[in-house]
C-alpha positions in Angstrom: 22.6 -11.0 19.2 24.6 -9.2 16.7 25.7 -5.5 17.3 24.0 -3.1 14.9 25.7 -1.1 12.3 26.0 2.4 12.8 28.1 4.7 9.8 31.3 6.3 10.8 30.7 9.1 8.8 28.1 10.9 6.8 29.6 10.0 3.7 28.9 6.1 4.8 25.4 6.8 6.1 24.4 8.2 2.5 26.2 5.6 0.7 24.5 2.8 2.4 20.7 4.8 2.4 21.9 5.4 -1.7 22.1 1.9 -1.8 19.4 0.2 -0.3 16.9 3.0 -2.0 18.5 2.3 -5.2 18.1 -2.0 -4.8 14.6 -1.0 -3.8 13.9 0.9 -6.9 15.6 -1.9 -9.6 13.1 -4.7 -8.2 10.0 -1.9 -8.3 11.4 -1.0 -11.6 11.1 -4.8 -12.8 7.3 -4.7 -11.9 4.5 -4.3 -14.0 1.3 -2.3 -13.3 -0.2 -5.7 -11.6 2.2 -7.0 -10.3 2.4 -3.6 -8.1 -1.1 -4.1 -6.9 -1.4 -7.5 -6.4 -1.4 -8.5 -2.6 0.9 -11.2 -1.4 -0.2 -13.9 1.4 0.1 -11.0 4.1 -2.7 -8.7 1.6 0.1 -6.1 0.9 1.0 -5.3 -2.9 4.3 -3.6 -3.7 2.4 -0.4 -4.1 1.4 -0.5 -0.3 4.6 -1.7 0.4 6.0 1.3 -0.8 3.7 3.8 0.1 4.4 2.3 3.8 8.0 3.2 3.2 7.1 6.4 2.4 5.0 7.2 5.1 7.5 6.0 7.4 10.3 8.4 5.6 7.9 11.1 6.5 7.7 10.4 9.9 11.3 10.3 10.0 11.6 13.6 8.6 8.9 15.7 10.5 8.4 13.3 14.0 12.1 12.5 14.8 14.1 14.6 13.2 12.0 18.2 13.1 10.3 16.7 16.3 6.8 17.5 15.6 4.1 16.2 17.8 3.8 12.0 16.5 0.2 12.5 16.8 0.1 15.4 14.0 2.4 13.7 11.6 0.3 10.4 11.9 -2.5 11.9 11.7 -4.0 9.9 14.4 -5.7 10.7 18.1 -2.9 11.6 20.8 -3.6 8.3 22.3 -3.0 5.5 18.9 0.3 7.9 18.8 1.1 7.5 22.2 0.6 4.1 22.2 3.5 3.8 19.5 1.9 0.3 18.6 2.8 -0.8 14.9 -0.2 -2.9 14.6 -2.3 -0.4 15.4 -0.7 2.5 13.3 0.5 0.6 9.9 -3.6 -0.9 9.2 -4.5 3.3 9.3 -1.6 4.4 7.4 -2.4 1.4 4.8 -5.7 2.0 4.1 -5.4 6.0 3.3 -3.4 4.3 0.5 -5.0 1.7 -0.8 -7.2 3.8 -3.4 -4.0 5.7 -4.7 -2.6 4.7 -7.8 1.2 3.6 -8.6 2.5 6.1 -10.0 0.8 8.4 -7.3 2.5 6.5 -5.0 5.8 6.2 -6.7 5.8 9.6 -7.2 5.3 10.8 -4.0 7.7 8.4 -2.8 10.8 9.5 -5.0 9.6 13.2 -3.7 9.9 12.4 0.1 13.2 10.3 -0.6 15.1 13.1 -2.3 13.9 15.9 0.5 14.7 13.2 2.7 18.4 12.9 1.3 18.3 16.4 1.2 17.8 17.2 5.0 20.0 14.4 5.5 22.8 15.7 3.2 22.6 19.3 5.2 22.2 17.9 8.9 25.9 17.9 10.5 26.9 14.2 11.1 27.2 15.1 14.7 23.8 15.8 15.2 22.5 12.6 13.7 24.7 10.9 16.7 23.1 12.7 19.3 20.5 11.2 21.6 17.2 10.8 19.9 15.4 11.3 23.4 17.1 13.7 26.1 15.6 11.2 28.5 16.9 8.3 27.3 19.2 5.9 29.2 20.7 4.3 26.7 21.1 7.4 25.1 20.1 6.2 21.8 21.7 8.3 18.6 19.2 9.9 15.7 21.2 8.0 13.5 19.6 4.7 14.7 16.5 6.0 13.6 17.5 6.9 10.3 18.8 3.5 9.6 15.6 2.0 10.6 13.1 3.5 8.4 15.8 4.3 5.5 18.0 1.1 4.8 17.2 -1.2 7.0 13.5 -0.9 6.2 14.4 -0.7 2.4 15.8 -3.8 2.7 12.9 -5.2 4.7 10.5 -4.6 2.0 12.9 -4.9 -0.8 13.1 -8.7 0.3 9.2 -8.7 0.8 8.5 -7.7 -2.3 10.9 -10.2 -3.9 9.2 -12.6 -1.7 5.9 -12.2 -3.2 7.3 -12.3 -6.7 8.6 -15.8 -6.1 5.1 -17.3 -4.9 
């Protein structure tokens, strides 16, 4: 099992987010209109590849990090939220997006990346390490969030999306 990277600094979490967001942009910026909507072997396009991303930066924004109720910034009964179950939750969050159009999508996206960056960019680093949970044993930092639905989930998708280009 390999240790997972965490930043030493501010300056190295924005790089690396930077990064990933900007890889993830060049291959969108490569598509055309249908390659962005057509679905690969798993039914997602790029578009609801994306818009998945961006959901997910919006959860990170207003769920762990402004620590609003899940429930309310899914959008979804108390008990999907509580569940936490990504099978359950990505299927709803997919098909509220399915009839939006690209640049909608992109749009939006860009939008809730730069107030992302933002919030990011004015949060002290020392907060970001604190524990996500107070009741956490492992007393898991923010930070380990952040990476997951920033560049570690850029990167996810990125590498989908290239995927599906290759087929």
């Amino acid at each position: 099992m390999t240790e997972q990277w965490i930043p030493g600094s501010k300056t190295e979490l924005m790089a690396a987010i930077e990064q990933e967001w900007n890889l993830l942009m060049a291959v969108v910026k490569l598509l055309t209109e249908v390659q962005m909507t057509a679905p690969d072997e798993g039914g997602w396009s790029p578009k609801d590849n994306i818009a998945h991303l961006t959901d997910w930066m919006k959860i990170l924004t207003d769920h762990h990090m402004d620590k609003s109720p899940a429930h309310e910034v899914l959008n979804v009964s108390e008990a999907i939220a509580n569940e936490w179950d990504m099978e359950v939750i990505n299927p709803i969050l997919l098909e509220r997006s399915r009839a939006r159009s690209t640049r909608e999508i992109l749009n939006e996206s860009k939008t809730v990346y730069q107030q992302l960056a933002a919030k990011l960019e004015n949060m002290p680093f020392e907060e970001l390490m604190k524990p996500r949970h107070a009741d956490d044993p492992e007393k898991r930092p923010l930070v380990l969030w952040v990476l997951g639905d920033t560049t570690e989930h850029f990167a996810e998708h990125r590498l989908t999306i290239e995927k599906s280009l290759k087929s």
